[in-house]
C-alpha positions in Angstrom: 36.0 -50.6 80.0 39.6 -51.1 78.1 39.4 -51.4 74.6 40.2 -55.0 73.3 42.4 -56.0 70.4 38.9 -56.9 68.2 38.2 -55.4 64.9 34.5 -55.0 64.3 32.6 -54.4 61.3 29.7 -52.5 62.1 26.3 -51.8 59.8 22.4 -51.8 59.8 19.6 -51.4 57.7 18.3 -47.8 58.7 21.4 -46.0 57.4 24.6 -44.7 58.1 23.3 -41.7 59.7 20.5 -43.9 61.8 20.8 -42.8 65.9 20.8 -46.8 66.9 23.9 -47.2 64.5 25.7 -44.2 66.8 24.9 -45.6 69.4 26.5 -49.0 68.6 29.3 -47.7 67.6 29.9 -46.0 71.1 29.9 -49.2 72.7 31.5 -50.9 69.9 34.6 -49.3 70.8 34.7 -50.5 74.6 35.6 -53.7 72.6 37.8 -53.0 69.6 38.2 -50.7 66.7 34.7 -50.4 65.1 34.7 -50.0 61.4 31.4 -48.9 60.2 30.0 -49.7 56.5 26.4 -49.1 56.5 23.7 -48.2 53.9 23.4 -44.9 52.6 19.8 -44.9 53.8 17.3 -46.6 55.0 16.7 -50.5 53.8 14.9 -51.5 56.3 12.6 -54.9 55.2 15.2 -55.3 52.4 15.4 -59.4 54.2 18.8 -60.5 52.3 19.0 -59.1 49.2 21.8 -58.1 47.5 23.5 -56.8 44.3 25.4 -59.0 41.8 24.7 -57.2 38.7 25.3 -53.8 38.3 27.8 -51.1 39.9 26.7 -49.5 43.5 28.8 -46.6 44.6 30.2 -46.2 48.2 31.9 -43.3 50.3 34.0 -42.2 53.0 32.4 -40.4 55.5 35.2 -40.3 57.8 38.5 -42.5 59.3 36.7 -45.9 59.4 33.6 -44.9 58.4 31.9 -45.4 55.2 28.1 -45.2 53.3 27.5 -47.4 50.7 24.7 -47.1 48.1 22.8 -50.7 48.7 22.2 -53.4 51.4 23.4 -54.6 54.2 24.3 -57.6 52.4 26.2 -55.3 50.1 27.5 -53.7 53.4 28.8 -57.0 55.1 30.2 -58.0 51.5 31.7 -55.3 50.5 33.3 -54.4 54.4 35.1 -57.5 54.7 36.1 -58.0 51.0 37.6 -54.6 50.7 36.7 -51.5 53.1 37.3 -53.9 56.7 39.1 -57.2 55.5 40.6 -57.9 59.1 37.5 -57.1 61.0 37.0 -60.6 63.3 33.1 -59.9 64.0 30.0 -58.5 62.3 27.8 -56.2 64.5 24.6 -55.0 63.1 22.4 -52.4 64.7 21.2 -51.3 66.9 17.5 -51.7 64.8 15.1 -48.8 65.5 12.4 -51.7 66.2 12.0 -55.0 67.3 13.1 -58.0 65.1 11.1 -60.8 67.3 9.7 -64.2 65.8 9.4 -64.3 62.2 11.0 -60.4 61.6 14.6 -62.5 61.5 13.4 -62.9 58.0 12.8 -59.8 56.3 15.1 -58.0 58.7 17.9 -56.0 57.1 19.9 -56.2 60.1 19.5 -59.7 60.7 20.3 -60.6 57.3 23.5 -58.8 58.1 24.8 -60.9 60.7 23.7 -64.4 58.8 25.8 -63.1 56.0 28.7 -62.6 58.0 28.4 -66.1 59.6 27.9 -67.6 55.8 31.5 -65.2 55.3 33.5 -67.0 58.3 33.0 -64.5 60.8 31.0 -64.8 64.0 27.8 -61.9 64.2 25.6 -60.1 66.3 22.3 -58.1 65.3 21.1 -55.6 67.9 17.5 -54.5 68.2 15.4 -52.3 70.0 11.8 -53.2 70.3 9.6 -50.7 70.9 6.0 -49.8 72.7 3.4 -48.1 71.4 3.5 -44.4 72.3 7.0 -44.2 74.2 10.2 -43.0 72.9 13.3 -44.5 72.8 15.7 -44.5 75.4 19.2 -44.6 73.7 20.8 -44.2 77.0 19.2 -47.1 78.2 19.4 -48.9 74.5 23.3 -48.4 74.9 23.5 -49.9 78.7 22.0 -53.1 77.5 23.6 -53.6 74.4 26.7 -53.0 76.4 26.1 -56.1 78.4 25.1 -58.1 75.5 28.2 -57.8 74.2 30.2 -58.3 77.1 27.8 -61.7 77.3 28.2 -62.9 73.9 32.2 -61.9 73.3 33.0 -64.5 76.6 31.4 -66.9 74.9 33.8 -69.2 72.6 32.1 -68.7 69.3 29.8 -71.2 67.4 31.0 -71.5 63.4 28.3 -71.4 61.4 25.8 -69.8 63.6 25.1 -65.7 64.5 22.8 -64.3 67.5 20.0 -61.6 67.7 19.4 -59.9 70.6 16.4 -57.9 71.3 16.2 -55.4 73.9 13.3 -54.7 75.8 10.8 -51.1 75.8 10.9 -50.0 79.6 9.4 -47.9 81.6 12.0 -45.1 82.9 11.8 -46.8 86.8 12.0 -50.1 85.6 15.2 -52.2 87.0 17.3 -53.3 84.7 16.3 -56.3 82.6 17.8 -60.4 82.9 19.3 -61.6 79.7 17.5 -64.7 78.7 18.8 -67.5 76.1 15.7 -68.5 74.3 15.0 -69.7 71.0 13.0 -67.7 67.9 9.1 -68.1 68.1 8.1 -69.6 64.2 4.8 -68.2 65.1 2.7 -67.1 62.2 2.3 -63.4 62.3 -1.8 -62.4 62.4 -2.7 -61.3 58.5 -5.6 -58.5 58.6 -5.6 -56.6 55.1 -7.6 -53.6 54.6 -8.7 -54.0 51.1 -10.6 -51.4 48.8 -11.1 -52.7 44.9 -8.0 -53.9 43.7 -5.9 -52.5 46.3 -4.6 -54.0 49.6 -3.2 -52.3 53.0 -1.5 -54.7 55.6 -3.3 -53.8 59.0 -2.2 -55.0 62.1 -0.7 -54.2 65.8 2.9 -55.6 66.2 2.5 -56.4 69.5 -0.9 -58.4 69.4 0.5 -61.6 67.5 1.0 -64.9 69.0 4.2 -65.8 71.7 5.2 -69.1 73.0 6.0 -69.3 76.6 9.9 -69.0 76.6 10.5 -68.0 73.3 11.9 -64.6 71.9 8.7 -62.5 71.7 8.1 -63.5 75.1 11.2 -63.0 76.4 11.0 -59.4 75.2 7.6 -58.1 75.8 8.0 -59.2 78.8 10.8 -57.2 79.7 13.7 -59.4 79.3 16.6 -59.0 76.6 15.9 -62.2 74.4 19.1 -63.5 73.3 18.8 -66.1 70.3 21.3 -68.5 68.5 20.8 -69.2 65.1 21.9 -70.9 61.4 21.7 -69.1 58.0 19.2 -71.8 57.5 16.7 -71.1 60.6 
């Protein structure tokens, strides 16, 4: 694949050094010149928060890459105010984990990408979900994402809205998955709380909550890639 013209602004929310983040950037630069400004380490859950109050240090950790000591909020801010002005589009990813259903709301790395679309710039947040038990298959991780990309960048972008795209777990032999528009399941996650005197322990199996036919956690535990449009507001 020739590289395009396209400056891209790359983070996350498991850190600069995260494996997913790598592997983005590898395919990243199929389409442009990838720029990566990601959080020194890991935020993931951090949902959008963001720093407005005190000083947060960032460094170079190479030619257009740098760390940068808070969010990705922060990261997204801080990239196209000052480190990547000229980058056109916000990729975030790829998420070690699956941000299905109501995740898009305490996700990091979707929180990313809805910044970027509230900045001007169209977005993308990358995800792999992942089965009990079975590691990750970055190989396979970059493959998809690769078509996701090539998906979404032919598509004339939507102001004011960003997509998530969540790749599937497969087994090694599995073919290679469809790509399926569908919208975000609003599902309640299932609350189960292990609670001994005055403390509390969230208990609960990600992949035994509820999915509507059709709709992103679906889509993706069933082996699809779920591809969802969205607003900063839902």
């Amino acid at each position: 694949m020739l590289e395009s013209g396209r400056i891209l602004l790359l983070t996350n929310d498991d850190g600069v050094d995260a494996p997913g983040l790598a592997v983005l950037a590898g395919v990243a630069r199929g389409f442009g010149t990838a720029h990566i400004v990601a959080p020194s380490g890991p935020r993931s859950g951090c949902g959008h928060t963001f720093n407005t109050h005190a000083m947060f240090g960032f460094e170079t950790r190479g030619e257009r890459r740098h760390s940068v000591d808070g969010s990705p909020v922060d990261c997204v801010r801080l990239g196209l105010h000052h480190l990547a002005p000229n980058a056109e589009w916000v990729l975030s990813g790829i998420n070690d984990g699956g941000n299905l259903g109501v995740d898009v709301y305490a996700s990091g790395t979707v929180a990313a990408v809805r910044e970027a679309t509230l900045l001007g710039r169209p977005a993308i947040a990358l995800s792999q979900y992942i089965a009990a038990g079975r590691p990750i298959d970055w190989e396979r991780s970059a493959r998809m994402a690769t078509r996701v990309l090539e998906y979404l960048f032919a598509k004339p972008p939507d102001p004011g809205c960003y997509w998530t795209a969540s790749l599937p777990h497969l087994a090694s032999d599995a073919p290679e998955p469809e790509l399926v528009e569908c919208p975000i399941d609003h599902s309640p996650r299932l609350l189960d709380y292990d609670v001994e005197g005055d403390r509390a322990r969230f208990r609960g199996v990600y992949q035994d909550r509820a999915r509507l036919p059709g709709h992103d956690i679906d889509v993706c535990f069933s082996g699809s890639i779920a591809i969802s449009h969205a607003r900063p507001a839902g």
